[in-house]
C-alpha positions, 0 to 999 in steps of 0.5 A, spaced: 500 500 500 502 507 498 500 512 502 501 520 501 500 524 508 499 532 508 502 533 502 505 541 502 508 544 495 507 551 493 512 554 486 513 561 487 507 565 490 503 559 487 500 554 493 499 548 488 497 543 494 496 543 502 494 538 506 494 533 500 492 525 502 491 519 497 491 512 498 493 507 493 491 500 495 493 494 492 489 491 486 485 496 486 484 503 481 484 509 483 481 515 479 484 521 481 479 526 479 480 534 479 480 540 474 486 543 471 489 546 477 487 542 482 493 539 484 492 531 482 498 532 477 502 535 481 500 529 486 502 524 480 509 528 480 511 527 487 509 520 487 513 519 480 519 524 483 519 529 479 517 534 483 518 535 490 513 537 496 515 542 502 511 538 506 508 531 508 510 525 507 509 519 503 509 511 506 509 505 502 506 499 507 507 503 513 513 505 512 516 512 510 520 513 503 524 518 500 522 520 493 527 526 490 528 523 484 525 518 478 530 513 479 528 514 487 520 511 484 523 506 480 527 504 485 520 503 489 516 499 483 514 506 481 512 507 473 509 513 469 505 514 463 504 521 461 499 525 456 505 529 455 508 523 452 516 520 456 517 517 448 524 518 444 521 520 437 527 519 433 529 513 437 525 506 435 519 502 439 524 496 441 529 502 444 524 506 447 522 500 451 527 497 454 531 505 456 534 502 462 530 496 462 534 492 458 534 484 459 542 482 460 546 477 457 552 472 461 557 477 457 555 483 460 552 485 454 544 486 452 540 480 450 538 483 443 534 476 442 531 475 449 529 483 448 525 483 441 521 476 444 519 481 451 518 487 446 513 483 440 510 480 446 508 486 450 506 489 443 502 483 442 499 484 449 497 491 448 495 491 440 500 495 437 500 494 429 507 496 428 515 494 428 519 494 434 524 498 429 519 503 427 521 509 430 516 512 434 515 518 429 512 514 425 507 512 429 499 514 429 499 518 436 495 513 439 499 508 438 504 512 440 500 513 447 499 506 448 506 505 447 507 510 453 502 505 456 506 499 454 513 502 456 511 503 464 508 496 464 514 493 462 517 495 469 512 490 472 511 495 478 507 495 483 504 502 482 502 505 475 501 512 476 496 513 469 495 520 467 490 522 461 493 516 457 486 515 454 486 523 451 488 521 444 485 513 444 478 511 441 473 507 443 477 500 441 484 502 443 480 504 450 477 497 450 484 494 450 487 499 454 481 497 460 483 490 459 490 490 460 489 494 466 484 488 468 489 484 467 494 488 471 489 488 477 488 482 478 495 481 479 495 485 484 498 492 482 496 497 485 494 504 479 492 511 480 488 513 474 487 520 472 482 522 466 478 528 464 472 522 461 467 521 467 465 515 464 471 511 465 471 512 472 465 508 473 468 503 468 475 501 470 476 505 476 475 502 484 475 508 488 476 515 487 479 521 490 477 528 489 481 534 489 479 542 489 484 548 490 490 543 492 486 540 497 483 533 497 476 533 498 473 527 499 475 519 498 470 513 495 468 508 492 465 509 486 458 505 487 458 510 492 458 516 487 454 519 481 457 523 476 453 529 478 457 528 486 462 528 482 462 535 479 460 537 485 465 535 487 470 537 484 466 544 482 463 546 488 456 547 483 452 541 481 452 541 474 446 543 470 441 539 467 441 543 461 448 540 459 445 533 458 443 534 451 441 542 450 442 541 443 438 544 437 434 541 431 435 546 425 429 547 420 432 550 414 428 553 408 431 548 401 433 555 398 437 556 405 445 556 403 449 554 407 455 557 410 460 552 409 458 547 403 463 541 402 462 536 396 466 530 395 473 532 397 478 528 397 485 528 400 490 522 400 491 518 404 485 519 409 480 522 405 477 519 400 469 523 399 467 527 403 460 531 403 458 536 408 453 542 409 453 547 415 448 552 416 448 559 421 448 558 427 449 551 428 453 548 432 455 540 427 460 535 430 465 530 427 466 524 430 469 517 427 475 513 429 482 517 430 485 518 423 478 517 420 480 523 415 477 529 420 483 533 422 485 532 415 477 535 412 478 541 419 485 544 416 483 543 408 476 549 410 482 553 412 487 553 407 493 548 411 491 543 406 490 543 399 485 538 397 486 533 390 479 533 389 472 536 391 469 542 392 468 547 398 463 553 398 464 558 404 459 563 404 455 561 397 463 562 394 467 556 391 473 557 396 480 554 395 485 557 401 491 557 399 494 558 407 491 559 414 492 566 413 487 566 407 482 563 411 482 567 418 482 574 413 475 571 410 472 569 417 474 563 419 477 561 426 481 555 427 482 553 434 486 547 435 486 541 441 494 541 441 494 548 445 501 548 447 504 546 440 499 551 435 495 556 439 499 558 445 504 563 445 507 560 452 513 565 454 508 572 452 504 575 457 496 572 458 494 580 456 498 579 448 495 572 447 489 574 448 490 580 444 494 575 438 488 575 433 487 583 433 494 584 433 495 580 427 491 584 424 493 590 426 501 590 426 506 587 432 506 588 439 511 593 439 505 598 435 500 597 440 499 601 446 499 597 453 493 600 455 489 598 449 492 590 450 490 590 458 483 592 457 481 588 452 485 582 455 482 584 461 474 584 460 476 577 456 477 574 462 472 577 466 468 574 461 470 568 459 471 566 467 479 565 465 482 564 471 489 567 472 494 571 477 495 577 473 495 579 467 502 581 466 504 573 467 506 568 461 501 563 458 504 558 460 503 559 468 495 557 466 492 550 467 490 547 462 483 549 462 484 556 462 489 556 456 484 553 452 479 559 454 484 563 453 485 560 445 477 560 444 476 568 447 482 569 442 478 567 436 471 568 438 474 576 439 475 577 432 467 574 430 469 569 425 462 567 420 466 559 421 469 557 427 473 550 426 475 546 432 480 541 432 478 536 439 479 543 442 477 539 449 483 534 449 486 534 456 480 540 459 478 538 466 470 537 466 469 544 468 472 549 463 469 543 458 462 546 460 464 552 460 468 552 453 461 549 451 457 554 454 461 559 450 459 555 444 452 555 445 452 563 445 456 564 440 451 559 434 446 562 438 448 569 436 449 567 429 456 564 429 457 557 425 461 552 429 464 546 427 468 541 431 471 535 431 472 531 438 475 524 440 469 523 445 463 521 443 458 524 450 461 531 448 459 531 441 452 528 443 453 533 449 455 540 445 452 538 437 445 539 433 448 534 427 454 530 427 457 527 421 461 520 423 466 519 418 469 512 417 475 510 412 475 516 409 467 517 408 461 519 412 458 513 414 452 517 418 449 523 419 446 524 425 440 528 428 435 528 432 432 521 435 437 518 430 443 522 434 444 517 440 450 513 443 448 507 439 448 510 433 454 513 434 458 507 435 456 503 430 456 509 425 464 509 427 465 502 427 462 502 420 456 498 421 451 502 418 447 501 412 447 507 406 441 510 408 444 513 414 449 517 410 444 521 407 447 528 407 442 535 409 
């Protein structure tokens, strides 16, 4: 059994956890549940030694342990597997795995034979369709995640630290992720499970401990809570019913033009014919297996991908961007579910990343008046509910929520006609996903067009009034009203629809 007690840690003027508490009981997963800036991360890195508290201590069977470093957590039969991935990209699948894990021969020296048996049996166990000599940028981003997953088990710990690992899995990946941490539970390992998706908490999870402002809150099993107890929690508030499925049937006239109208597009590889319609105020979502040709039809509306065939009206006009920048001067907005790697600006202060999009229309930084950036970034704030220390600090200092409410009242402040949205949710704790959804619902109710993709499904039945599931390039389905449920999803992603179901608005 692992133990923390009191945990203390503070960065600067920043209190990240006080008080903190957590137990881990062997054979046992335990979700560790909090929004973006509630500490549970930082709990994960203390336990994972890459962070270490002011205060409190951590017990492994009764017994104090001292973790200052991953070697320390290692030691300890601690391993980690991180949303924000610990892989070498230019190194392969097999040498990632077995990074100081390595099987020794009589000699001295590493047994190649005996690794590339563990390795291709470790693939086998987890389903990962690649060679162990691929290297790992070569790699779809899911797999790559589960290979994350697959290195820590390599370690055959006795506690697995899991943080946000299924973010980029699908429904079928997710299922044998759950049966290999099953199988792992049956023999006795001990796992800290941390997720922003409610409902694998009620699937895999046996207890859940729930924190809020660096505090741990509350410790229970999960038969003993529901979901609303668990925002509650987490939030303070109980969540609102309206969220359940607050979605809009749209009735347009059949000499209605659409605001977005794509026909028959193709991109090789993953496009093959695509067709849908959006109208002025909707809000449609795309859904589908990951690498189903959905990034790939968002970033073609925008001008980041050329398309070989096909066609695409924006505003009853046939429009080819040739760049992003074409598109965003022609009213589109684009926010992307890789904040940290598209959208943030990390070291330049919140007031500038919020006032990015009007100084790209209006010149540098450097041109703009200091006052007019602070206003304007600071009634985004209030507005938008964005939680932050001072306006003057970096992007970087916000949690992840928070900095995706920053990209959304950035592109929403330039009032785009289209606002495109790539997974823009992925790695956002429950309460700022309800409220970026509730910014959504504004903005279509004001007029705007709003397209978004998602890996979730209950997010896109949540937030769309259509969706379009994409499978094998192609739409398998269009869903809306009584025929948009979870059911039909599924089977939509799966490709197990018959033609009648692809009919398109």
């Amino acid at each position: 059994m692992f133990e923390m007690r009191g945990i203390d840690k503070q960065f600067d003027a920043v209190v990240a956890l006080k008080k903190a508490s957590l137990t881990i009981e062997p054979g046992k997963i335990t979700a560790l549940l909090g929004s973006n800036g509630s500490g549970k991360s930082t709990m994960v890195k203390v336990l994972a030694g890459l962070v270490n508290p002011n205060g409190g201590e951590v017990l492994m069977d009764g017994k104090p342990i001292q973790i200052r470093s991953g070697m320390d957590s290692r030691k300890y039969g601690i391993a980690t597997a991180f949303q924000d991935l610990s892989l070498i990209p230019t190194m392969s699948v097999i040498d990632n795995i077995l990074l100081g894990n390595e099987p020794m021969g009589s000699m001295g020296m590493v047994d190649r034979k005996k690794a590339l048996r563990e390795v291709n049996e470790l693939l086998e166990r987890f389903q990962i369709d690649c060679d162990p000599n691929d290297y790992v940028n070569t790699l779809m981003p899911s797999a790559q995640s589960m290979l994350e997953v697959a290195k820590a088990v390599k370690h055959k710990p006795r506690l697995l630290l899991l943080d946000e690992v299924t973010a980029a899995l699908h429904h079928d990946e997710i299922d044998i992720l759950f049966r290999v941490l099953r199988e792992l539970r049956e023999e006795g390992v001990a796992m800290v499970y941390v997720t922003h998706r409610m409902n694998e908490i009620f699937q895999i999870c046996d207890s859940a401990t729930i924190m809020r402002g660096g505090e741990t809150v509350i410790s229970a099993p999960v038969s003993e809570l529901t979901l609303s107890d668990i925002v509650f929690y987490m939030t303070g508030k109980r969540p609102e019913v309206s969220d359940k499925n607050p979605t809009v049937e749209h009735h347009f006239s059949a000499d209605a033009v659409p605001v977005l109208d794509v026909e028959n597009l193709k991109i090789s590889p993953k496009v093959k014919d695509i067709s849908l319609k959006a109208y002025e105020g909707e809000i449609i979502g795309i859904g589908g297996l990951e690498g189903q040709g959905q990034s790939e039809l968002i970033r073609a509306v925008l001008g980041e991908i050329q398309p070989e065939n096909g066609t695409i009206r924006f505003l009853g006009k046939d429009r080819r961007f040739k760049a992003p920048a074409d598109g965003v001067k022609s009213g589109i907005g684009f926010i992307s579910g890789e904040r940290n790697r598209e959208a943030i600006f990390a070291e330049r202060t919140i007031s500038e990343n919020i006032f990015a999009g009007n100084a790209a229309k209006g010149g540098l930084f450097s041109y703009l008046k200091a006052s007019t950036v602070k206003n304007f970034a600071r009634n985004a704030v209030e507005k938008y509910r964005i939680k932050i220390g001072e306006l003057k600090n970096p992007a970087n200092s916000l949690s992840g929520g928070n900095q995706q409410k920053l990209v959304v009242a950035r592109w929403i402040a330039m009032g785009p006609k289209l606002l495109l949205l790539d997974d823009p949710t992925k790695g956002v704790d429950i309460h700022s996903r309800l409220e970026i959804h509730d910014i959504l619902r504004q903005c279509a109710k004001d007029g705007m067009t709003v397209i978004m993709s998602a890996s979730d499904t209950d997010e896109l039945l949540a937030i769309a009034d259509r969706i379009y599931v994409f499978y094998e390039g192609k739409v398998s389905g269009m869903l809306s009203g009584e025929s948009k449920n979870a059911q039909r999803l599924v089977a939509c992603m799966m490709g197990m629809t018959g033609k009648e179901e692809a009919v398109q608005k």
